[in-house]
N, C-alpha and C positions, 0 to 999 in steps of 0.2 A: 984404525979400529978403536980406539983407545977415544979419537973425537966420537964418534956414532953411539958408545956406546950409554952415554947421559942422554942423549934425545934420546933413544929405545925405552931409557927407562922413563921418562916424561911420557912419552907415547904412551905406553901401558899404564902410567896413573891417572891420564886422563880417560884412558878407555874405562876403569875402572867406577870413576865417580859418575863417569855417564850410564854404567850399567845398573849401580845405587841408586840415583837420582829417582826413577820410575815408584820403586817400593818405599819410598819414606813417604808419598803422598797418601797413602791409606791409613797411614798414621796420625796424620794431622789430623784427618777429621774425625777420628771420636770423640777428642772434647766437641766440635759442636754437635754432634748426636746426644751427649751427655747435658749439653745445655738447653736443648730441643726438650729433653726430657724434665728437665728439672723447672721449665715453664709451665708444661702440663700438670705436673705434681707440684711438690717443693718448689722454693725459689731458689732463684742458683746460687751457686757459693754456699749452699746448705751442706750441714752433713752428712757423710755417705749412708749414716745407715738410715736418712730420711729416704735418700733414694731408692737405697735397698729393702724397705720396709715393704711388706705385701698391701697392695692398693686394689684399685677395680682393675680390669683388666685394659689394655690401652685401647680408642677409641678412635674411630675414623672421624667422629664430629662429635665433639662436647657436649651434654648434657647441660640445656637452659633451661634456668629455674624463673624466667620473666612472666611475672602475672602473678606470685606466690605472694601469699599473707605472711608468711614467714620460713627464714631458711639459715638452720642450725649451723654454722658453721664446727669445725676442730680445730685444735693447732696444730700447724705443719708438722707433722712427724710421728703425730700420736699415735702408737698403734697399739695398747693394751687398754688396760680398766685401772688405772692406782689411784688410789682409794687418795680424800683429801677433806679434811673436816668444812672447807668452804662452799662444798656443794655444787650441781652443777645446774642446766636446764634442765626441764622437766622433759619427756618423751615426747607428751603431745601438752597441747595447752589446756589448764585447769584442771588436772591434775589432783587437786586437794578438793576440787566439788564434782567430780565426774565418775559415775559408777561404770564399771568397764567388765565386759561378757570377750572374751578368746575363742575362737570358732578354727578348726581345722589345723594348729597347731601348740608346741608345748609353753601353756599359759606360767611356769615356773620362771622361766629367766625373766618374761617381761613384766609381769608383776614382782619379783623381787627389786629390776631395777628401778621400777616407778617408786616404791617404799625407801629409795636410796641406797640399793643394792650397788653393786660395782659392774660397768658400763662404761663404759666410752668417753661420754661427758662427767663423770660423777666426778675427776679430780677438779673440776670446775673451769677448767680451761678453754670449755667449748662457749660461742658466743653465737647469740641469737638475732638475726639479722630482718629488720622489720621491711616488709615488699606494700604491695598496694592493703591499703586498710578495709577499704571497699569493694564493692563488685566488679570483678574482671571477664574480661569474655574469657580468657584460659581457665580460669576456673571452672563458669558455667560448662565449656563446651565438657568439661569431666560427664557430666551427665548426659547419656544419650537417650534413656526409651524409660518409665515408667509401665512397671507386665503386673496384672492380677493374676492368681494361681487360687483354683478352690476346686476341692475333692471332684465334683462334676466337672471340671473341665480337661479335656484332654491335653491341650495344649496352652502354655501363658497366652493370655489375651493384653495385647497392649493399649492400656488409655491414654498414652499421650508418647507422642514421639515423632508422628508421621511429622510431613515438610506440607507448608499450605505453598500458596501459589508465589510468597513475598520471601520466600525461606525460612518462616517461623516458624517452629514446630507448633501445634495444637493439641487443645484436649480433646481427644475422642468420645469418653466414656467417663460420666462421676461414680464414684464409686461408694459412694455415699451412704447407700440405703442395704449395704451389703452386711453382712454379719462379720463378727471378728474373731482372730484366731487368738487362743490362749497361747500366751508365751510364759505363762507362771511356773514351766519345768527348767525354764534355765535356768542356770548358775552364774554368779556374777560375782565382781569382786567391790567393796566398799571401795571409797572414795579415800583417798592418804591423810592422815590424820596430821595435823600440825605440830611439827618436830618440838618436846620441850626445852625450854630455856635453862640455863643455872643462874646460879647465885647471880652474879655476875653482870647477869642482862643478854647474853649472849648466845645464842640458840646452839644446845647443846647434839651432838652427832652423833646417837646411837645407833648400834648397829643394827642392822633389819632385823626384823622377826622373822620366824622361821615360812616360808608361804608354803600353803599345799595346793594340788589341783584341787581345780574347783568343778563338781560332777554334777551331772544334768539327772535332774528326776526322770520321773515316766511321763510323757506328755502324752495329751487328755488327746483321744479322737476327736479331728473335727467335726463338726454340723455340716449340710452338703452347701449349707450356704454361706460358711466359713471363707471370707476372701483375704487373702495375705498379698499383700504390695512388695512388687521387689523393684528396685532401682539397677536399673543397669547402667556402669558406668566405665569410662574409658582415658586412665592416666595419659597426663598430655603426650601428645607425641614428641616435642621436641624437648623432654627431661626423660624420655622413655629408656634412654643409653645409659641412666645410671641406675648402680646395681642394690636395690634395695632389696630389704627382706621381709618388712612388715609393713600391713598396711592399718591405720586408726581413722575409722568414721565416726566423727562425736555430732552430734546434736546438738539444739538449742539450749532442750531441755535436761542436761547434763546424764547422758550416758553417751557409751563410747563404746566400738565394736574393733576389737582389731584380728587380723585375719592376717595368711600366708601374702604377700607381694605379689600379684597377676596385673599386665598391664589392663585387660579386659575382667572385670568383676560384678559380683555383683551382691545388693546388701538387700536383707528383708527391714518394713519399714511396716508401722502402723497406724492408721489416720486417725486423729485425735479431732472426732467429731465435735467435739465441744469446745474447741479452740484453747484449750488449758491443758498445761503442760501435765497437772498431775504430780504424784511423788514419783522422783526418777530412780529408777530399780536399776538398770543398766543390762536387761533381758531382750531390749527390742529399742531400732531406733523408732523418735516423732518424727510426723508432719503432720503437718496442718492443713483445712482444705484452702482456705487465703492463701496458703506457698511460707515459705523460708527460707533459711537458709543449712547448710552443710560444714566442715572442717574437716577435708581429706588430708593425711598426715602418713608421708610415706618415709622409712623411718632403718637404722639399723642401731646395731646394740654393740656391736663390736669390730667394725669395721669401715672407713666411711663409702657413704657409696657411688660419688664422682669427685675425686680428689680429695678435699679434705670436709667436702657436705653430707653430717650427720644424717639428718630429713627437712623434708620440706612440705609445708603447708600452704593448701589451694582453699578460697572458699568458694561453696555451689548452690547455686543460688534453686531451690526447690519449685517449680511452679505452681498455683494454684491449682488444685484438682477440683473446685468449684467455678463455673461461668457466671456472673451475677454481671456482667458487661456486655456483652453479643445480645444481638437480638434473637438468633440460634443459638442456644447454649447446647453444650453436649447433653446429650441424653443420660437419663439417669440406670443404670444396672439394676436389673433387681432377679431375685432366685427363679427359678421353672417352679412351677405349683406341683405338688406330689402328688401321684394318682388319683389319690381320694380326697382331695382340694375341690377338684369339677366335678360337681354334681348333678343330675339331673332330677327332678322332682314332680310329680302330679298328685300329688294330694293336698289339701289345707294347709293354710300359713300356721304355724302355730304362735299364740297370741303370746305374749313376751309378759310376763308379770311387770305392773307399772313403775315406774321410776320415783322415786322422790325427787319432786323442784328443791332447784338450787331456795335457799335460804327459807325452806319448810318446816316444822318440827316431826321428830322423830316420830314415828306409831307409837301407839301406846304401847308401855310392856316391852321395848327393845332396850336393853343395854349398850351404852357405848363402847364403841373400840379398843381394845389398851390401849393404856399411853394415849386417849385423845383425851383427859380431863383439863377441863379450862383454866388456865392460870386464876390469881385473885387478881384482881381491877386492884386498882390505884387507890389506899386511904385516902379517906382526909388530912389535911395537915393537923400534926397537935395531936391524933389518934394513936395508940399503943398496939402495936401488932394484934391477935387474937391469940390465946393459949392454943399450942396443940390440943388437940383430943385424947382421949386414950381411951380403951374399948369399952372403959364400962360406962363414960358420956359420950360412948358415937350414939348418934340415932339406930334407930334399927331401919333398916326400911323396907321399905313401903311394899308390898304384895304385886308381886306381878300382872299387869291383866292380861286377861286373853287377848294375843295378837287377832288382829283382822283378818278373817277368811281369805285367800286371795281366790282370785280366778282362774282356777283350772283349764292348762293348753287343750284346745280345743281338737286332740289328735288322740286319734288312738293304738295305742302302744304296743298291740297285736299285728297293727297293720303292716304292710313293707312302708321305710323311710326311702330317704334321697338314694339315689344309686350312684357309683363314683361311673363317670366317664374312663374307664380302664378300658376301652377298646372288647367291652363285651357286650352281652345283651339285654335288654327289659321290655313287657308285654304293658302297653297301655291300650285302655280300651279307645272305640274312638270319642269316647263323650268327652272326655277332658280336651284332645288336640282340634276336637272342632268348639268350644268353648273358649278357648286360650288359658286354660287350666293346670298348664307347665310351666318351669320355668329352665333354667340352669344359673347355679350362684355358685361362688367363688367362695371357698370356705378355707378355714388354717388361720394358725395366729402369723402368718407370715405379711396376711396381707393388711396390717395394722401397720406395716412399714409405709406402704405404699402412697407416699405425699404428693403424688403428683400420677397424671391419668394414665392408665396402660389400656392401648388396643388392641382387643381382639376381633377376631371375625368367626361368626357364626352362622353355617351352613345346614340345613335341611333336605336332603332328598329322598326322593320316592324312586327305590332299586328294584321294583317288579313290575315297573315301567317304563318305558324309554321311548324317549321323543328327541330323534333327530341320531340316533344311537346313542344317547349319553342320558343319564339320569335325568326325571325333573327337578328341576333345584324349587323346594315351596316358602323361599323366603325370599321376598322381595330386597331386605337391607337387612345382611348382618351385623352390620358394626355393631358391636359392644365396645365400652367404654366404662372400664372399671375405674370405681377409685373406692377409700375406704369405706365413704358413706353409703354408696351407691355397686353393688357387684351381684346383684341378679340382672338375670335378663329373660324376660319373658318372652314366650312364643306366643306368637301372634294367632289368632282363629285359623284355622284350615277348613277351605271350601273348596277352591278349584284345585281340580287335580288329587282330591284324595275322599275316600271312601271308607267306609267302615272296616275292608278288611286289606290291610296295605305292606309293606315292609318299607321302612324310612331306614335312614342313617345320619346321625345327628355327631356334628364334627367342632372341633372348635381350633381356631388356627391364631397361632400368634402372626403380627402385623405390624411388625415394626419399623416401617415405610411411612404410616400412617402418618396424616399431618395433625390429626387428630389428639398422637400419641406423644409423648413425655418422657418415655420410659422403655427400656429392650430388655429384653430377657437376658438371661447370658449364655444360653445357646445358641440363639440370634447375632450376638452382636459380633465375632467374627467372622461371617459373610455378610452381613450388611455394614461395613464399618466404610468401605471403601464407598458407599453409595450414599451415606450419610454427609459426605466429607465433599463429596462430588456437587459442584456446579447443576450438573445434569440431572434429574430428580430420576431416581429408578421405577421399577414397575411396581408397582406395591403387590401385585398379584402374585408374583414369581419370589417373592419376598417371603410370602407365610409360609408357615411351616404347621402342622399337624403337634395338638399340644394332646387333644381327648377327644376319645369317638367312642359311640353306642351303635349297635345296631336296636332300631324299635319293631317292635314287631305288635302293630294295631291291628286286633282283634278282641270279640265280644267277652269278654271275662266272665265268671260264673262269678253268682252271685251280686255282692254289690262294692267291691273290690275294682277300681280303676285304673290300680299300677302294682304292675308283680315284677319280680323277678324271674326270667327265662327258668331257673332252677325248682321256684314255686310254683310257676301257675302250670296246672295241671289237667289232666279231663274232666270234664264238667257233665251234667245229667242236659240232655236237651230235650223238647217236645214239639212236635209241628205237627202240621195237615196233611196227609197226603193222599192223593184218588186212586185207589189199585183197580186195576182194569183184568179180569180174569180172561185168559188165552183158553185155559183147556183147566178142567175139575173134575177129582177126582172125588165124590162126596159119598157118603154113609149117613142116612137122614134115619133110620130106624135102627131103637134099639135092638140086639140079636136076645136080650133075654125078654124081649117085651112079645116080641111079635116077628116075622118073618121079615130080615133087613130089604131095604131100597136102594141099592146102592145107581147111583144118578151119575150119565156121561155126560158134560156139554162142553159146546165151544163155544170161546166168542160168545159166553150168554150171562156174563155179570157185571157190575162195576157198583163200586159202594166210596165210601171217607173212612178215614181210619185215622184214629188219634196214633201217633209213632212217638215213641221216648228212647234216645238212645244214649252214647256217650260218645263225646265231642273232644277234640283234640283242639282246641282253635290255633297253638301255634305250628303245627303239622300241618291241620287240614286238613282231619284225617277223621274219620267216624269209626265205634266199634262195629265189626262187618254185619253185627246181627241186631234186629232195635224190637222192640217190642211194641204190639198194638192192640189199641181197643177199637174198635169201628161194626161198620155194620153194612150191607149191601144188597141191592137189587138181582134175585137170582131167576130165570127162566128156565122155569124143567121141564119145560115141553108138556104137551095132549093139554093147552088150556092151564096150565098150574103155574105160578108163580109163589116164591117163598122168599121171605125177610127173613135174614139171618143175622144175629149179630152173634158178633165174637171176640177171642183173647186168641190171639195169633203171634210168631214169631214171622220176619220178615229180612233179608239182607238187604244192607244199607249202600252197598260199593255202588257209588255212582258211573252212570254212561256218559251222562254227558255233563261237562263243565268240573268245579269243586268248592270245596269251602260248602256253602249252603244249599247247592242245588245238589235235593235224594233222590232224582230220577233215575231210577234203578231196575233191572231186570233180575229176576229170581225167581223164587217158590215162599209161598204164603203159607204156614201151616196153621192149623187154629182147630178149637172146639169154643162149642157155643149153643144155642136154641134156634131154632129155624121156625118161624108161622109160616105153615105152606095154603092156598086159599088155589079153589078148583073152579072152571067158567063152568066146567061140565060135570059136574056133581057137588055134592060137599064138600065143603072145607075140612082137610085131614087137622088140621089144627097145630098146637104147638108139642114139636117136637126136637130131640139133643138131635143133634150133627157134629160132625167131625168131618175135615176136610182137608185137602191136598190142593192148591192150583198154581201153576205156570200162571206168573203175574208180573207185571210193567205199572211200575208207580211211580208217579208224576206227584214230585213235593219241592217247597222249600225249605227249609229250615233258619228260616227268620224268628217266629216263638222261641222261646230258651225258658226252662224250669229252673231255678238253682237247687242248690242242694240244702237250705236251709227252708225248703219249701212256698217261698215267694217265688211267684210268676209273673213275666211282663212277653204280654203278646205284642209283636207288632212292633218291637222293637231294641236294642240294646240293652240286656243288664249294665248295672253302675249307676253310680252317682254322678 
């Protein structure tokens, strides 16, 4: 028992260390987990509390910063602000000439650290790592879609961004001739002032100033044709894992915008039509229509944001929003004209008071402009200035003469003017539309922008007649083709297919299909953008769209008035001819105080002329139902007697058949008057009063018109 019982005890220490052996292996490998880790952050063999310092959070694939202008590094380990008179990098670059606006968060930390506040880098320890100096495609692709925004448009319209056929993006839209949006209510902060020196030589390290937020005024309401550029842009994808916090878009022209960290963002931008930068405020970033470039700077303040990378700088390269290279350049934007832009007009041009030629002298009797008096010329050499004057040797001068009479516009001032195209109404006669005596022009100081040609299309139809089911259209070619010098368009004579009394509708369509055309509205330009851009040319008919429309309504005017307004022109005094044919007469030919009355039955036994005056409605086409008449007619009253009667009679006007000018009417005639009655078979009874009653049918037109200013034209249309 005594030999057994050392091997029992061997046996059991070897069971033992084979039961251990299992669980020491999970041991070993934390240092390499810990080393694993200390490549990702710190380097190994560093100190624990580099590793234990709070970092970004860990990361399934690293943040590359390949393509960057520049990339801040920290020193292993840093994780506070300790202040150090050496100084550190600056946030973003330029710094000491960049005026800087903070947008959607709190602008106090990052402008006290830009002043040399305490930050991250400010012990001086951080070091600035210089990337491509140049254009890089990671930079550009930051940029994805340039959008316009302005008070009329519902949604951003993008000019530039789509992919052409080769995968370049393109300009769609210039934006050029657009109006601009005041940015004068932001708030911005100055540019850092140059730290001063001591004695010494040595640039001395005061401590910041104290910084406050900086608050936005009241900003000014747009104009409708106020257009603000925004840039839409999108941090690279493969630095997208590190965790920044702020983001800084500086410009050429030294301002700088910094904003919350979003990988998708986006900046407003303002086009510097004049190709000059301007004094930079730091309210709004530039671009240029030529292109530029960008400095996106994405950025923390107290923590780094993939290992030990403070921020990092992309630059982006701006495109030109001008084509001065294609032989299709993008089309130019320009505002919708405002109701009473489109005018329509039938009256006189009115004559323009003449101009003075370039290098003319003055009329006599005008004074010059402030501020325009002409320098002195150039002495002779060896000549002594001239003594000032002083008031008691000024001259006096000279008596003003009487300016030159001008010549009075040849309109009159009572009359209706142009009417806007507001989709209502106006009454022209037809003398001016069979003349060519209209026109429609393009009025507003908007269209002084307008350097390049915009087509319209302009239609004419006549809506009380239909040919084929559908209106006549009475203009052969609409096009119009504005430009500044040139924005009337005149209507053409009207012969076929229109008549003196008609109802028209006069429309005006934008056309920005047109080959004609230069320039898209910007109500247009987001459904025709795709068709612009397209190979395949679209329909230019399905294109227009409806800008201004009238209804006309051509009829004979009173008086000598050619163009009213539906509101003005009103019932007028008319006169015509018309033949009353008596059916059946009820007469009284003797006085009852003179002598024993006659009172006379007939049928069927008169017809006479009778002048008729009533009152016209011409845009109804409507007559007052009663008209009044002067005439006279052939009476038979039987046993041999015949009498001429004339008279002043009342008559209804309501026609039977047709309207407008045809008074063929059925009614009752009443009238007093004198009757000569003459006998085959005795004497003549002679001249005697009658009074009368007859069922009568008159057959008129009413073509003649009286005005009410007592001028008459038979036979055919009042007006000019």
């Amino acid at each position: 028992m005594s030999a057994r019982s050392p091997a029992m005890l061997l046996s059991a220490v070897a069971l033992a260390l084979a039961l251990a052996a299992p669980a020491a292996a999970p041991a070993q490998d934390e240092p390499e987990a810990d080393a694993g880790a200390a490549e990702d952050g710190a380097p190994a063999g560093g100190p624990a509390s580099a590793r234990s310092a709070p970092s970004a959070p860990p990361m399934a694939v690293p943040a590359d910063f390949g393509g960057s202008l520049q990339v801040v590094r920290a020193p292993a380990g840093a994780v506070g602000a300790a202040t150090s008179a050496a100084g550190g990098p600056e946030i973003f670059p330029d710094a000491r000439r960049v005026w800087m606006t903070v947008r959607d968060t709190d602008p106090v930390p990052i402008e006290a650290a830009r002043r040399g506040g305490r930050w991250l880098c400010s012990g001086g320890g951080c070091a600035a790592q210089t990337g491509d100096p140049g254009q890089s495609p990671v930079g550009d692709q930051i940029l994805r879609s340039i959008k316009l925004q302005t008070p009329t448009l519902p949604l951003p319209l993008t000019v530039w961004g789509r992919l052409s056929e080769d995968g370049q993006r393109l300009l769609d839209f210039d934006p050029v001739l657009l109006g601009r949006r005041s940015y004068r209510h932001v708030c911005a902060y100055r540019p850092v002032a140059e730290p001063a020196r001591s004695p010494s030589g040595a640039p001395a390290a005061p401590p910041p100033e104290r910084v406050d937020a900086c608050r936005d005024g009241r900003p000014e309401p747009p104009p409708a044709d106020a257009g603000e550029l925004t840039l839409g842009m999108q941090w690279p994808k493969q630095s997208e894992m590190a965790d920044f916090h702020y983001l800084a878009i500086v410009d050429s022209c030294g301002n700088a915008r910094v904003q919350p960290f979003q990988r998708t963002f986006t900046v407003p931008v303002l086009e510097v039509a004049s190709g000059a930068c301007g004094r930079p405020d730091g309210k709004v970033l530039r671009v240029f229509p030529g292109g530029g470039w960008l400095r996106v700077t994405a950025f923390n303040l107290h923590a780094p944001a993939a290992g030990n990378v403070v921020n990092a700088t992309y630059r982006v390269t701006i495109p030109p929003l001008e084509n001065l290279v294609e032989s299709n350049p993008a089309r130019l934007l320009f505002p919708d004209p405002l109701a009473d832009d489109l005018k329509v007009d039938c009256g006189p041009t009115p004559i323009a008071p003449p101009r003075a030629q370039p290098g003319s002298a003055p009329p006599p009797g005008s004074a010059p402009p402030p501020g325009s008096a002409r320098p002195p010329g150039p002495r002779p050499p060896g000549t002594a200035p001239p003594a000032p004057q002083t008031a008691a040797q000024a001259p006096s001068p000279a008596p003003p003469r009487a300016a030159l009479p001008r010549r009075a516009p040849a309109v009159d001032p009572t009359r209706p003017g142009p009417q806007p195209l507001a989709h209502g109404a106006v009454v022209i006669s037809p003398a001016p539309l069979r003349l060519g005596n209209c026109r429609i022009r393009l009025t507003g100081q908007t269209k002084h922008r307008l350097v390049a040609p915009l087509a319209l299309h302009v239609s004419l139809t006549r809506t009380d007649q239909m040919r084929g089911g559908a209106p006549i259209e009475l203009l052969q070619d609409g096009t119009w083709i504005v430009t500044p010098s040139s924005a009337e368009f005149p209507l053409p004579p009207l012969a076929d297919d229109f008549d003196g009394d008609a109802r028209l509708r006069l429309a005006v369509y934008s056309d920005p299909l047109s080959p004609q055309g230069k320039v898209v509205l910007l109500s247009d330009a987001g459904r025709v953008a795709s068709s612009l851009r397209s190979n395949e040319p679209g329909d230019p008919e399905r294109a227009r769209r409806l800008v201004g429309s009238v209804a006309i309504h051509s009829v004979p005017l009173c008086g000598e008035d050619n163009f009213e307004t539906l509101e003005a022109a009103g019932s007028c005094f008319r006169a015509y001819l018309t033949v009353p044919a008596m059916l059946a007469t009820l007469q009284v030919t003797r006085a009852p105080w003179v002598e024993k009355p006659l009172v006379t039955r007939s049928v069927l036994s008169a017809v006479g002329v009778a002048l008729a005056i009533d009152r016209y409605d011409p845009v109804e086409r409507r007559a007052f139902p009663v008209a009044a008449q002067v005439g006279g007619f052939v009476q038979t009253l039987g046993e041999g007697r015949v009498g001429l009667l004339g008279y002043v009679g009342v008559a209804p006007t309501v026609p039977i058949l047709g309207s407008g000018g045809n008074t063929t009417s059925f009614g009752f005639l009443a009238g007093l008057g004198l009757e000569y009655i003459t006998n085959e078979a005795g004497p003549d009874e002679g001249l005697k009063p009658a009074a009368f009653l007859s069922a009568v049918v008159q057959v008129g037109q009413a073509a003649p018109q009286v005005s009410t200013s007592g001028r008459a034209s038979f036979g055919t249309y009042a007006g000019e």
